[in-house]
C-alpha positions as CSV (number, residue, x, y, z in Angstrom):
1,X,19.1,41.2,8.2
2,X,16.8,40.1,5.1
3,X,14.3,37.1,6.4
4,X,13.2,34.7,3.6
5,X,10.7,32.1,3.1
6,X,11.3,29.0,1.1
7,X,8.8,27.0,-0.8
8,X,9.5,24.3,-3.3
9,X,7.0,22.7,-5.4
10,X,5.2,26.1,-5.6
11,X,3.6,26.0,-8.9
12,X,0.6,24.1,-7.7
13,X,-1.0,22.2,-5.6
14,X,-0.2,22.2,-1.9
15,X,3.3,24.0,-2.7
16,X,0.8,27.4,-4.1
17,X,-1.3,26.7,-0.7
18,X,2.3,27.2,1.7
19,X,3.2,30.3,-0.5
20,X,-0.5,31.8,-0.1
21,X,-0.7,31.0,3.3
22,X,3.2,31.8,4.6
23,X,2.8,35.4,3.0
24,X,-0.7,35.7,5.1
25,X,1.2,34.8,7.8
26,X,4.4,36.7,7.9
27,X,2.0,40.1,7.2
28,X,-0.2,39.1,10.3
29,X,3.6,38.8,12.5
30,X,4.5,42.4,11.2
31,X,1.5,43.9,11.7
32,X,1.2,42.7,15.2
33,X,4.8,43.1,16.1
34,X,4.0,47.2,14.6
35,X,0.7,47.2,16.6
36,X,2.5,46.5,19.9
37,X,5.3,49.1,19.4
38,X,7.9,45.9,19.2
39,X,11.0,46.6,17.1
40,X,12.1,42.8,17.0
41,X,9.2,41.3,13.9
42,X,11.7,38.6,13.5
43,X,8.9,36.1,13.0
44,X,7.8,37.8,9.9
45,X,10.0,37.6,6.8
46,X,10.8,40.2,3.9
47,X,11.0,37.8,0.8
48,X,9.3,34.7,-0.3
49,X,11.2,32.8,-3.0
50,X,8.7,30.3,-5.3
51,X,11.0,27.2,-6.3
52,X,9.9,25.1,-9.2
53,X,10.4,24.3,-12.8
54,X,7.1,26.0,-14.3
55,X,7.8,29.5,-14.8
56,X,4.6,30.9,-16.1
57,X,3.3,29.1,-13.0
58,X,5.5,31.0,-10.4
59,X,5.4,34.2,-12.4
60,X,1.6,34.0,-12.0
61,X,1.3,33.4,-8.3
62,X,4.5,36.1,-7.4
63,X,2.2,38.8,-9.3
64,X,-1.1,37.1,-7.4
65,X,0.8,37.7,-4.0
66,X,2.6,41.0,-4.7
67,X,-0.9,42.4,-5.9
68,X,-2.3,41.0,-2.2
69,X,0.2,42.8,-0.8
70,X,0.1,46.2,-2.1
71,X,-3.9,45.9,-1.7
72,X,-3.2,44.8,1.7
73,X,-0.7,47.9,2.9
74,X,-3.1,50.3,1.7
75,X,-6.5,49.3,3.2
76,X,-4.2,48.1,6.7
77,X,-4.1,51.4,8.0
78,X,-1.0,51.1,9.5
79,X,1.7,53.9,8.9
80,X,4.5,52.7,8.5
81,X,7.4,52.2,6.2
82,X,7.6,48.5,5.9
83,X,6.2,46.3,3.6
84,X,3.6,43.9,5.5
85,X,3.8,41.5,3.0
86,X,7.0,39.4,2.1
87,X,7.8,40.0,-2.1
88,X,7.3,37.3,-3.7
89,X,10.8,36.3,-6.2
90,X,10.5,33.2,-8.8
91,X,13.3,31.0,-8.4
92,X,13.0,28.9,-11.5
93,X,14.6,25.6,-10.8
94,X,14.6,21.8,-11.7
95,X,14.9,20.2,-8.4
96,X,16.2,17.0,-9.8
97,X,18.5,15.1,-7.7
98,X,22.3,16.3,-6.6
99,X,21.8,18.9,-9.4
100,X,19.0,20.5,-8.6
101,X,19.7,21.0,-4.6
102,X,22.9,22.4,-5.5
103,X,21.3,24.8,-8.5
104,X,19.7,26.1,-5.2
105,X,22.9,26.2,-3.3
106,X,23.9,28.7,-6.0
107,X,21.2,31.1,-5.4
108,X,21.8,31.0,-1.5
109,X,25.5,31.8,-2.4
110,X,24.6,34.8,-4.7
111,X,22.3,36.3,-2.1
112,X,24.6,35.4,0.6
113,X,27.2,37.8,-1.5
114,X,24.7,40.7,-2.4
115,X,23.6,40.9,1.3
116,X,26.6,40.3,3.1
117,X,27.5,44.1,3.8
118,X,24.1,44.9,4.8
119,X,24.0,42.0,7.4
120,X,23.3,39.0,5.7
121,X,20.2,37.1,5.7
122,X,18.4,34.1,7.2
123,X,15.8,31.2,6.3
124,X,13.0,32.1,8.7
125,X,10.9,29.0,7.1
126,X,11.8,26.1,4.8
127,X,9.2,24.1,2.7
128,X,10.2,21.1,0.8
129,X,7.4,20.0,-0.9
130,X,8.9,19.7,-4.3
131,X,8.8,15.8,-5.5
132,X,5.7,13.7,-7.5
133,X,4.6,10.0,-7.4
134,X,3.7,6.8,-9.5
135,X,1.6,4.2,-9.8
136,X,1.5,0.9,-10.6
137,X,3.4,-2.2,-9.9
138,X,7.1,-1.7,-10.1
139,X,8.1,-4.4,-12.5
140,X,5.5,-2.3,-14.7
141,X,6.8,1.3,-14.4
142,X,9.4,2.5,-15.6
143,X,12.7,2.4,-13.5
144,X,14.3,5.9,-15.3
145,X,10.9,7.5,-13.9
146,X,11.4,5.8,-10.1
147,X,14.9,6.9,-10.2
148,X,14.0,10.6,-10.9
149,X,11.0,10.2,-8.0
150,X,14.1,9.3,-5.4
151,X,16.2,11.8,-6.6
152,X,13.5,14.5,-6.5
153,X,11.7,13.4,-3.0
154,X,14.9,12.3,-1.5
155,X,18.1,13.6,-2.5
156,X,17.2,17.1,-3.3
157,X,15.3,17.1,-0.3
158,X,18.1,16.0,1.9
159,X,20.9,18.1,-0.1
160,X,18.5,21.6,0.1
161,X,18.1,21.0,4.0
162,X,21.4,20.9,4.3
163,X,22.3,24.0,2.4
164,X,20.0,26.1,3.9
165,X,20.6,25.0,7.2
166,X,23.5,27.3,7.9
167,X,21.3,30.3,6.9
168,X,18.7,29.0,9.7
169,X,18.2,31.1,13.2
170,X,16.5,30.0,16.6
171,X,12.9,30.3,15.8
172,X,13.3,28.9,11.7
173,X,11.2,26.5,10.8
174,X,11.2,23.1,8.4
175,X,8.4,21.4,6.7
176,X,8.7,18.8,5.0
177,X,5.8,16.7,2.7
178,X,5.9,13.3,3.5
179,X,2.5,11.6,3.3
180,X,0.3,8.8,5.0
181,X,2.1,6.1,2.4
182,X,5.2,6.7,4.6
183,X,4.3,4.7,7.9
184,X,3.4,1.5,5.4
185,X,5.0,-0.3,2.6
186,X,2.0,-0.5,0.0
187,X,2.1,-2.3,-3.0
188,X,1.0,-0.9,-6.3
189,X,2.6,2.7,-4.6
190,X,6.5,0.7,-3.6
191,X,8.9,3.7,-4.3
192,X,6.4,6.3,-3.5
193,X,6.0,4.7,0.0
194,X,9.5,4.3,0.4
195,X,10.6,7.6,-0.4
196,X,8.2,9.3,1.8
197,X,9.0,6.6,4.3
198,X,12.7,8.5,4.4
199,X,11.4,12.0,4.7
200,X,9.3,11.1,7.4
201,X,12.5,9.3,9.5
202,X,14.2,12.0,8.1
203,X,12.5,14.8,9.5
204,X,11.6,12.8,13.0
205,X,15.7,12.8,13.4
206,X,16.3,16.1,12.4
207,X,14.0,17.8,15.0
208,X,15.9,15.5,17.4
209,X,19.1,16.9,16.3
210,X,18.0,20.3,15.4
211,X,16.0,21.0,19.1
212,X,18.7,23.0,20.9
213,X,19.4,25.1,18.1
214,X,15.4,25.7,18.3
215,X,14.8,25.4,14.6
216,X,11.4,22.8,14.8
217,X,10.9,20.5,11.8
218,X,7.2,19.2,10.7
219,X,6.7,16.5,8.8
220,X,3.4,17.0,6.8
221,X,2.1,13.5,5.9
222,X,-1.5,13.6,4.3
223,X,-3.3,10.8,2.6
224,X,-5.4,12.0,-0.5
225,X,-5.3,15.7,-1.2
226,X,-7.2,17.5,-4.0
227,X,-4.0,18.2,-6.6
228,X,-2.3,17.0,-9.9
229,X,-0.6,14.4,-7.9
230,X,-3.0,11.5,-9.2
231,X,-3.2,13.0,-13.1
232,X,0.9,13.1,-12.8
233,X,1.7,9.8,-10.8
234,X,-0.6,7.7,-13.4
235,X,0.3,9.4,-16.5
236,X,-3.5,10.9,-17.1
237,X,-5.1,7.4,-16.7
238,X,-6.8,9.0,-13.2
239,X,-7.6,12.5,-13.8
240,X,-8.1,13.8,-10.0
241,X,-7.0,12.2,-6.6
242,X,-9.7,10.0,-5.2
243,X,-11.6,11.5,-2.0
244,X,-9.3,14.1,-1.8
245,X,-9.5,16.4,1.1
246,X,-8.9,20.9,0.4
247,X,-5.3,21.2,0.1
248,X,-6.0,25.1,1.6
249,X,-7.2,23.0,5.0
250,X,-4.1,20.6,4.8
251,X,-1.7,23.1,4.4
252,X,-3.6,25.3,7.0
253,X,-3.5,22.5,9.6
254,X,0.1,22.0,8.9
255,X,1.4,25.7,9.4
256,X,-0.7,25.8,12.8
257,X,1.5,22.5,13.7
258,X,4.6,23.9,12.2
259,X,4.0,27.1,14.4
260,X,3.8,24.8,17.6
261,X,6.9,23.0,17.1
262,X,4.9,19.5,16.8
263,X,6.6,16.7,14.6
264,X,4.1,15.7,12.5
265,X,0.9,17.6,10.8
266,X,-2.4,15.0,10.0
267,X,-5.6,16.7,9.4
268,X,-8.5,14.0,9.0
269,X,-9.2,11.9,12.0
270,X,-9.5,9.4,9.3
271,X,-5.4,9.9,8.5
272,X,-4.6,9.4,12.0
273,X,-6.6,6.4,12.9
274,X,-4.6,5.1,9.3
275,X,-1.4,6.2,10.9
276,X,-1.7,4.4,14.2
277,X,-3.0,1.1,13.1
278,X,-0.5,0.9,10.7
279,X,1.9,0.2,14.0
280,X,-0.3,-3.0,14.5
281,X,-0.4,-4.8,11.0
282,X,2.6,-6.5,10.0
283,X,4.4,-4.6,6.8
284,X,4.7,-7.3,4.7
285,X,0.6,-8.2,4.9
286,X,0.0,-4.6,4.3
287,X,2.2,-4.3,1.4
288,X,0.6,-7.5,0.3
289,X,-3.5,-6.5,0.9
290,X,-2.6,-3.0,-1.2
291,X,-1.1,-4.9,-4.2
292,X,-4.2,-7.0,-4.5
293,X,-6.9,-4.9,-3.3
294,X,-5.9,-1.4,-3.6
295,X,-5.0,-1.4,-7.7
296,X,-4.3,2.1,-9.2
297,X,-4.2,2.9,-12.7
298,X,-1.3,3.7,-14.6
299,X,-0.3,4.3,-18.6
């Protein structure tokens, strides 16, 4: 049975970190399952597909991490026949909305039909990390944009979950970006918060559900991470994310999570202190003290 790796949102940013970092991984299983003489390496996966819109992007990193890999099979020293490394395939894709979950629907279909007499395949990990932000009060953004953030952080998040779930095994894993805006409403950041406000209840009640079929689901929820999000969510007006924290640590922190079957992945002490007094101020004075004192620029 082929094993596959999903990543969405892989162009850039933390979405390039997961696809780095999973194909690391997924070598390290195989080569230890080959070490100990253990036929199962069901932990490790064979293929790594890189979801997003930006094609030179994805063709870029699939030719960074098949290079890794072939570097990495020759100076192992292992002999054996398998490839260590997963290959990485670009899946170009606009993950818009009903649309764009079902465009990967269609993919999963295909390869469900070109494997099917050779045993199928399975998701052995999930990463839905596709989706963007934007700043600014809401009566001054624009409503098309806030639309396309909930159907790109919400809807095609909740439609591609659901389609790959049937392809999922006991051991397969979920992660899905969320962020430190999801345990508060904050003004100046209203859809934003919202949206990742779903994921996060979201993925909380999915582990709930999905526990007996032993499929864990992480919700990753940092607060300011060193990536285009700021440039993208203000239009250029901020050119880098404020005090951003390495997104190689975030994601880091959040596959070590992922791999223990915790719910949520939150890196800085700083984040977590965030998180847990946010249970102690009441939502509408915290949405209210971010629209007044917590202004972020927007064009």
């Amino acid at each position: 049975m082929k094993k596959i790796i999903i990543v969405t949102g892989a162009s850039s940013g933390m979405g390039a970190c997961f696809a780095r970092q999973l194909a690391d991984e997924s070598a390290g299983f195989r080569e230890k399952a080959i070490l100990a003489g253990i036929d199962d390496d069901s932990l490790s996966s064979d293929e790594i597909w890189l979801v997003a819109r930006r094609r030179d992007r994805l063709e870029s990193l699939a030719k960074e991490i098949n290079a890794k890999g072939d570097d990495y099979q020759k100076e192992c020293g292992i002999k054996t026949e398998k490839r260590l490394y997963p290959i990485a395939r670009v899946t170009e894709a606009n993950l818009s909305g009903q649309q764009g979950a079902e465009e990967i629907k269609r993919y999963l279909d295909a390869e469900d039909k070109a494997t099917r007499m050779s045993g199928g395949f399975c998701i052995r990990v999930l990463v839905n990390n596709a989706g963007f932000g934007t700043y600014g009060p809401f009566e001054k953004t624009d409503p098309v944009r806030e639309m396309e953030m909930v159907d790109t952080d919400c809807t095609s998040l909740t439609g591609i979950t659901g389609f790959c779930l049937p392809y999922m095994l006991k051991g397969s894993r979920i992660i899905n970006t969320a962020s430190l805006a999801s345990f508060m409403p904050l003004g100046n950041f209203a859809v934003y918060g919202a949206c990742k406000a779903y994921v996060l209840s979201f993925s909380v009640a999915l582990a709930a559900e999905l526990k007996d079929r032993e499929i864990s689901v992480t919700a990753l929820c940092p607060g300011p991470v060193s990536t285009e999000f700021a440039a993208v969510a203000s239009r250029g007006a901020r050119k880098a994310v404020k005090h951003g924290l390495s997104p190689e640590k975030t994601v880091s922190h959040c596959l070590k999570k992922s791999r223990r079957g915790k719910h949520y992945a939150l890196m800085a002490f700083k984040w977590k202190f965030k998180a847990a007094a946010s249970t102690f101020v009441p939502r509408y004075l915290g949405a209210w003290f971010t629209y007044r004192f917590c202004p972020r620029p927007t064009n």
